[in-house]
C-alpha positions in Angstrom: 0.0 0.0 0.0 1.5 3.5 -0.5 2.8 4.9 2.9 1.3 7.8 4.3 3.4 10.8 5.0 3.3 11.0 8.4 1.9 9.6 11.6 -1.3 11.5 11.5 -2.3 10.0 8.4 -1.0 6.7 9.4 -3.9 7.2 12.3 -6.3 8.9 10.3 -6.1 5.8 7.4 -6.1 2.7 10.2 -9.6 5.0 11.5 -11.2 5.1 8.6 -10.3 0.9 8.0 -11.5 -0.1 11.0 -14.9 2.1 10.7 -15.2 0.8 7.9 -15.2 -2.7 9.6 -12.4 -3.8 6.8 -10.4 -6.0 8.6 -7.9 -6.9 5.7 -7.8 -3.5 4.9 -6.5 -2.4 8.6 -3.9 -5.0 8.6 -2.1 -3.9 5.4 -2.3 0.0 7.2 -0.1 -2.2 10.1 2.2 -4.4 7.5 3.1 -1.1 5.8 3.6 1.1 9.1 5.9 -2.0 10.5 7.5 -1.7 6.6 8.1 1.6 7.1 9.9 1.6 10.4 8.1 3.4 12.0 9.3 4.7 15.8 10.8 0.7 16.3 7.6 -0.3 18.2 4.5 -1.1 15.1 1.5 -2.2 16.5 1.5 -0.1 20.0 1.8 3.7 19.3 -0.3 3.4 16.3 -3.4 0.9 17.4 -3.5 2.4 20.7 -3.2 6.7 19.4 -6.2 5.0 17.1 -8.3 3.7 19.7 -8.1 6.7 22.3 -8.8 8.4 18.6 -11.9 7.0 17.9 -12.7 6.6 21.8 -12.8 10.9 21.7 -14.6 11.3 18.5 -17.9 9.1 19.8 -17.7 11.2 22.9 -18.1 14.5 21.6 -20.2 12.6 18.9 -18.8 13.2 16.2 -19.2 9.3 15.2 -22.4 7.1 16.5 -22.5 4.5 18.6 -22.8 2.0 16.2 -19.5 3.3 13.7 -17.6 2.4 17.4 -19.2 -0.4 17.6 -17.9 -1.8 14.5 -14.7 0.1 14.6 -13.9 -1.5 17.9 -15.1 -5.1 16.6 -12.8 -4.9 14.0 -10.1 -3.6 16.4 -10.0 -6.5 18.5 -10.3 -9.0 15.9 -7.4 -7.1 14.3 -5.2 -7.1 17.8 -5.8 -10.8 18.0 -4.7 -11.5 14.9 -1.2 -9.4 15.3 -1.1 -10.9 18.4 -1.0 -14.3 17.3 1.3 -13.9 14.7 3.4 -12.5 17.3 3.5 -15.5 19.2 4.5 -17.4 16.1 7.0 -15.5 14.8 8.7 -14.8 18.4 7.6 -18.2 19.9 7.0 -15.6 22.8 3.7 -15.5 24.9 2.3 -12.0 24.0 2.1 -11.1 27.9 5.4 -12.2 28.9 6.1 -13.4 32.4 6.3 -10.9 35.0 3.8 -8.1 33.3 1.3 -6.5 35.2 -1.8 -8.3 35.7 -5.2 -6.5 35.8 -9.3 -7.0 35.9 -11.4 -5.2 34.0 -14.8 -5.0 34.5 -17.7 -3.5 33.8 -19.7 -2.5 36.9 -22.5 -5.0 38.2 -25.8 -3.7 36.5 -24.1 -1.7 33.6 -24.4 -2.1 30.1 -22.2 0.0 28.7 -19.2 -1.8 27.9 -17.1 0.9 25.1 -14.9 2.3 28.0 -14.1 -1.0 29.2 -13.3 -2.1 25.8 -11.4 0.4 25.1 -9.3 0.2 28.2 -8.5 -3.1 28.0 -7.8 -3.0 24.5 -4.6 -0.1 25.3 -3.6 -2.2 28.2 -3.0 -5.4 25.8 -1.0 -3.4 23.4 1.1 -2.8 25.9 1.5 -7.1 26.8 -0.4 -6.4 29.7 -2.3 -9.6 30.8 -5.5 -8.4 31.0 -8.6 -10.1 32.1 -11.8 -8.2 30.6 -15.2 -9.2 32.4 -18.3 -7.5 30.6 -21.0 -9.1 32.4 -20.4 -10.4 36.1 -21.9 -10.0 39.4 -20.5 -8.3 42.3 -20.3 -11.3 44.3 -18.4 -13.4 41.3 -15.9 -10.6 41.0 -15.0 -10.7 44.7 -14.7 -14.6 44.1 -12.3 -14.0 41.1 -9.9 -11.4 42.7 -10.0 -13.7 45.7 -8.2 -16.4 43.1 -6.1 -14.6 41.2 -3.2 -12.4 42.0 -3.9 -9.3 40.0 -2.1 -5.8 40.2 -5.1 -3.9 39.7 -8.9 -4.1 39.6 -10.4 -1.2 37.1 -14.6 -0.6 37.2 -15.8 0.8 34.7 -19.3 2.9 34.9 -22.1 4.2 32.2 -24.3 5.9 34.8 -25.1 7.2 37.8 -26.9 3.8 39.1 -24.0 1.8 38.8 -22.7 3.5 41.4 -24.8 2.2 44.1 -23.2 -0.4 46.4 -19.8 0.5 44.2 -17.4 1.7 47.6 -18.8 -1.7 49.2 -17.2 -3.5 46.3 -14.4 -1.9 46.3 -14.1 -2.6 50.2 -14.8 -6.2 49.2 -12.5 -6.4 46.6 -9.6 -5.2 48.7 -10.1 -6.7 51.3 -10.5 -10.5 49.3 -7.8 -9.6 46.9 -4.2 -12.1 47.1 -2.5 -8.9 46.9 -2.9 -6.5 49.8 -1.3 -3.4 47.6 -3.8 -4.2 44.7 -4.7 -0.9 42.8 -8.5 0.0 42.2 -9.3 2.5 39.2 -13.1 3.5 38.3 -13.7 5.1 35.1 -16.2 5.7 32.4 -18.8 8.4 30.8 -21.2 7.8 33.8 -19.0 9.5 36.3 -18.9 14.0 36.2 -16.8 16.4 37.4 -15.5 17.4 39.8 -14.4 13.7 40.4 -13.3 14.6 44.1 -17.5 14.1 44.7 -16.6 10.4 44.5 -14.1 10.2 46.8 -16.5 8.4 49.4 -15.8 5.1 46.5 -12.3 4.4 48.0 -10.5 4.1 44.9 -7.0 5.0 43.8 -8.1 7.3 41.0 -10.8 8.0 39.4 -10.0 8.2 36.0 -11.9 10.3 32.9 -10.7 8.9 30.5 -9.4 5.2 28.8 -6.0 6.9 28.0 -5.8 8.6 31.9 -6.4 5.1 34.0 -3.7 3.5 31.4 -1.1 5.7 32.3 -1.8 6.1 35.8 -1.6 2.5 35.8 1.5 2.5 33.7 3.2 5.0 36.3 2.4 2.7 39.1 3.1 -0.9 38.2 5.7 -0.3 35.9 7.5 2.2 37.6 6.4 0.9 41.4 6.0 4.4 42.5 3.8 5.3 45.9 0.7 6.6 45.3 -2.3 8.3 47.2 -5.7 8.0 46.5 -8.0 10.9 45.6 
């Protein structure tokens, strides 16, 4: 394919692929960035400045809820597919040993699952081993941190109702968790500022965006820097 002149249009072509819902289409955008050289990393800085991309135009939007619906089907199928020719050509797990480990979930009684796509999604790119639950009860994620030693536990909410019982969870989920330093994020387009108003939740951040919990996340874990919840 002819090679776009610069990063923006390297974004703005894998966009209009994945809208598009042309999967064979949005991997030739990613053979000819990693043909091109691009920055040493291919899939990351490209997939993931696409996502948060399309995660900003459907919030002010400028896209409907079904183009992001396709554009983040085709998205995933697409990461899966890099991912396993990853594995094949590296005979590497994609998460390798030792990377941070985190649940995400959308909140018991929500429906609206874009944000925790979305966050899940950049989190992979980055060989995360992430664990994405999109329709679980309370109870069954207290059960499932109990078994598993994850680094972080991230709720995502689509409105206000979600929020009842949430700091209870949260309690819960500490509390049960196999790591006593586990980090606990909550995010998504039901939650308004000022985000101080939810401080009564007992989370580590509360995050208003995909792209903010990421790097908070990134800051933490990867760095294993104090932090303080807000």
């Amino acid at each position: 394919m002819h090679s776009p002149a610069d990063f923006d249009t390297w974004i703005e072509t894998l966009e209009q692929r994945l809208l598009g819902g042309m999967l064979s289409d949005a991997m030739a955008v990613l053979n000819g960035f990693a043909s091109a050289g691009r920055e040493g990393e291919v899939l990351t800085p490209l997939m993931v400045t696409t996502i948060r991309r399309l995660e900003l135009r459907w919030r002010e939007n400028q896209i409907t809820t079904n183009d992001v619906a396709l554009a983040f089907a085709t998205a995933r199928h697409l990461i899966d597919l890099w991912q396993s020719a990853r594995q094949q050509g590296a005979g590497s797990h994609f998460a390798p040993e030792g990377a941070p480990r985190v649940l995400v979930s959308v909140a018991p009684g929500d429906d609206h699952t874009f944000g925790a796509q979305i966050l899940s999604d950049d989190l992979r790119l980055r060989n995360w081993s992430v664990d994405l639950r999109i329709d679980v009860e309370g109870a069954d994620l207290v059960t499932i941190v109990s078994r598993q030693p994850y680094d972080a536990v991230l709720l995502s909410v689509g409105h206000d109702a979600s929020l009842a019982g949430a700091g209870d969870l949260i309690a819960d989920l500490r509390s049960s968790s196999r790591n006593r330093g586990i980090i606990v994020l909550v995010g998504g387009s039901g939650l308004a500022q000022p985000f101080a108003q939810y401080h009564f939740l007992g989370a580590d951040l509360i995050a208003g965006t995909a792209a903010e919990g990421a790097e908070f996340l990134a800051s933490r874990l990867l760095n294993d820097l104090p932090y303080k919840r807000n």
